[in-house]
C-alpha positions as CSV (number, residue, x, y, z in Angstrom):
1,X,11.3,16.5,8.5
2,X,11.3,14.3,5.5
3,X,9.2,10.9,5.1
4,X,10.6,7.9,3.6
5,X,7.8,5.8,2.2
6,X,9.2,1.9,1.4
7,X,7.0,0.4,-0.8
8,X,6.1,-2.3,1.9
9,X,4.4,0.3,3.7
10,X,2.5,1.7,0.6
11,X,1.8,-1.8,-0.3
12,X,0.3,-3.0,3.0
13,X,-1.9,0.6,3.2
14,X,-3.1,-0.3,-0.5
15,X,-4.4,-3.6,0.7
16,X,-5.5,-2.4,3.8
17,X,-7.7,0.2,2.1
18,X,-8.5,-2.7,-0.9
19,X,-9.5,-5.1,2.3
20,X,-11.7,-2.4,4.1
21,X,-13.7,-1.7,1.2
22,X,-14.3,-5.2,0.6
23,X,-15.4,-5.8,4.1
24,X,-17.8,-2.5,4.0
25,X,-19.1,-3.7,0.6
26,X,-19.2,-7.4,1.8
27,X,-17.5,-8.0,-1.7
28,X,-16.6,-10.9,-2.6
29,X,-14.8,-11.0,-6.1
30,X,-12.4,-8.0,-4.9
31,X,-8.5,-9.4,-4.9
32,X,-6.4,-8.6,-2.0
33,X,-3.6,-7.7,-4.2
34,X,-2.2,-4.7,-6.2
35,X,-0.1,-4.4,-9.2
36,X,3.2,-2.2,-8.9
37,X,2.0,0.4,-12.1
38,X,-1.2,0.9,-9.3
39,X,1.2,1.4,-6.3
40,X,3.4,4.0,-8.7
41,X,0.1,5.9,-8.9
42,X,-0.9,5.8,-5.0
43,X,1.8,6.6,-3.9
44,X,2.2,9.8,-6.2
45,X,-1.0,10.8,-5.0
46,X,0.5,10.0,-0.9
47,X,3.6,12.1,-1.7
48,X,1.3,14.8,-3.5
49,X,-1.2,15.1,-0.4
50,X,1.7,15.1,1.7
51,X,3.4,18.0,0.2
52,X,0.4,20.2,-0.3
53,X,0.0,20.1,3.7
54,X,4.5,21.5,3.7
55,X,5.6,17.8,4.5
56,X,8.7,16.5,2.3
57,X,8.2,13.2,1.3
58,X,10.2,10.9,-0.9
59,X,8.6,7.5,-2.2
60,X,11.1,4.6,-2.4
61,X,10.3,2.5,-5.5
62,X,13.0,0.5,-7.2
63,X,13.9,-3.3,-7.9
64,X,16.4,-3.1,-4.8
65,X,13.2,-2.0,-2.6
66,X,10.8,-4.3,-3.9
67,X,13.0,-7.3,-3.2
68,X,14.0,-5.9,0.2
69,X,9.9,-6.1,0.9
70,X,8.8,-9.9,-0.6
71,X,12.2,-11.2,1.7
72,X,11.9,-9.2,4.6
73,X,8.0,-9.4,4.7
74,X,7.2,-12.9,3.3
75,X,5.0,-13.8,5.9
76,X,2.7,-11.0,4.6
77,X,3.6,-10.7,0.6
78,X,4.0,-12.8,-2.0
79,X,4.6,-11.6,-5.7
80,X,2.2,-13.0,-8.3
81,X,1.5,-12.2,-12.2
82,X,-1.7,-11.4,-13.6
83,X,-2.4,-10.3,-17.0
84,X,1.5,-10.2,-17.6
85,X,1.6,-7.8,-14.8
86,X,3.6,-8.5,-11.6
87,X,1.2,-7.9,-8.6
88,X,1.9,-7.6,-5.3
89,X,-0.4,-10.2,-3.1
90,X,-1.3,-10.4,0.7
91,X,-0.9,-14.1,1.5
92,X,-4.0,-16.4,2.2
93,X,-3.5,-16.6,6.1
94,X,-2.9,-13.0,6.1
95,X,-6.0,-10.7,7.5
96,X,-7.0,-6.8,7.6
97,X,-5.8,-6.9,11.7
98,X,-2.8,-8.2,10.6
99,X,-1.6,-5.9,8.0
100,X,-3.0,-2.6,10.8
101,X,-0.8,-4.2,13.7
102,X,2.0,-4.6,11.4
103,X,1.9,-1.6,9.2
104,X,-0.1,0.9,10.9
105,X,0.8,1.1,14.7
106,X,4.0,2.9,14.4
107,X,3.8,4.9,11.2
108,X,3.3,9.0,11.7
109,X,-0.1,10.7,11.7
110,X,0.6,12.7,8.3
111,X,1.3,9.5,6.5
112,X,-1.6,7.6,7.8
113,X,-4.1,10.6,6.8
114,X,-2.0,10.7,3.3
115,X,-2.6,6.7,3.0
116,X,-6.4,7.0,4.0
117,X,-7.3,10.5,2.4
118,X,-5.8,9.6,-1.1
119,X,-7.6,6.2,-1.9
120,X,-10.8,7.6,-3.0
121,X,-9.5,9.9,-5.3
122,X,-6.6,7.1,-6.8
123,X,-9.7,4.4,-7.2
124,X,-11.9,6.9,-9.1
125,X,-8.8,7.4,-11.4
């Protein structure tokens, strides 16, 4: 079996992790948003876990996908720039149950553990 990971789904698990950590740190200058050069790098590191447990995995990145996401998931994205950097955003009256009942109820096991087991290495860098 093969995974197909949109970037809506990497995007939403990015924020999700970015929201949790805020919550556990009680942060308050944290942005709920992530830039696309960040989500490159996640997601490299999701398709990397996955394939060093023997799961095929194939990240879908491009323009094509990307606009697929902000018009079928406006509700939950919009795309801001920062720094000269386009970002992708969680929108104000978005929250942390939201994005899990959306994103993370139907998504396989090996994915989730990918999502969740490869943040703390992409945030030390």
């Amino acid at each position: 079996m093969c995974y197909y990971i949109g970037i809506e789904d990497l995007a939403a698990n990015a924020l999700i992790q970015i929201l949790e950590e805020k919550k556990n740190q009680k942060e308050k200058n944290v942005r709920n948003e992530v830039s696309l050069s960040e989500l490159e790098r996640y997601g490299a590191l999701v398709i990397k876990y996955l394939e060093e447990k023997g799961q095929e995995a194939l990240l879908i990145l491009s323009r094509a996908s990307t606009t697929y996401m902000f018009r079928e998931y406006s509700d939950f994205f919009e795309e801001v720039e920062s720094d000269g950097e386009i970002r992708i955003a969680l929108k104000d009256d978005k929250s942390l149950d939201d994005l899990k009942a959306q994103f993370r109820t139907y998504i396989a096991i090996d994915v989730l553990k990918a999502f969740i087991e490869t943040w703390p290495k992409f945030t030390r860098g």
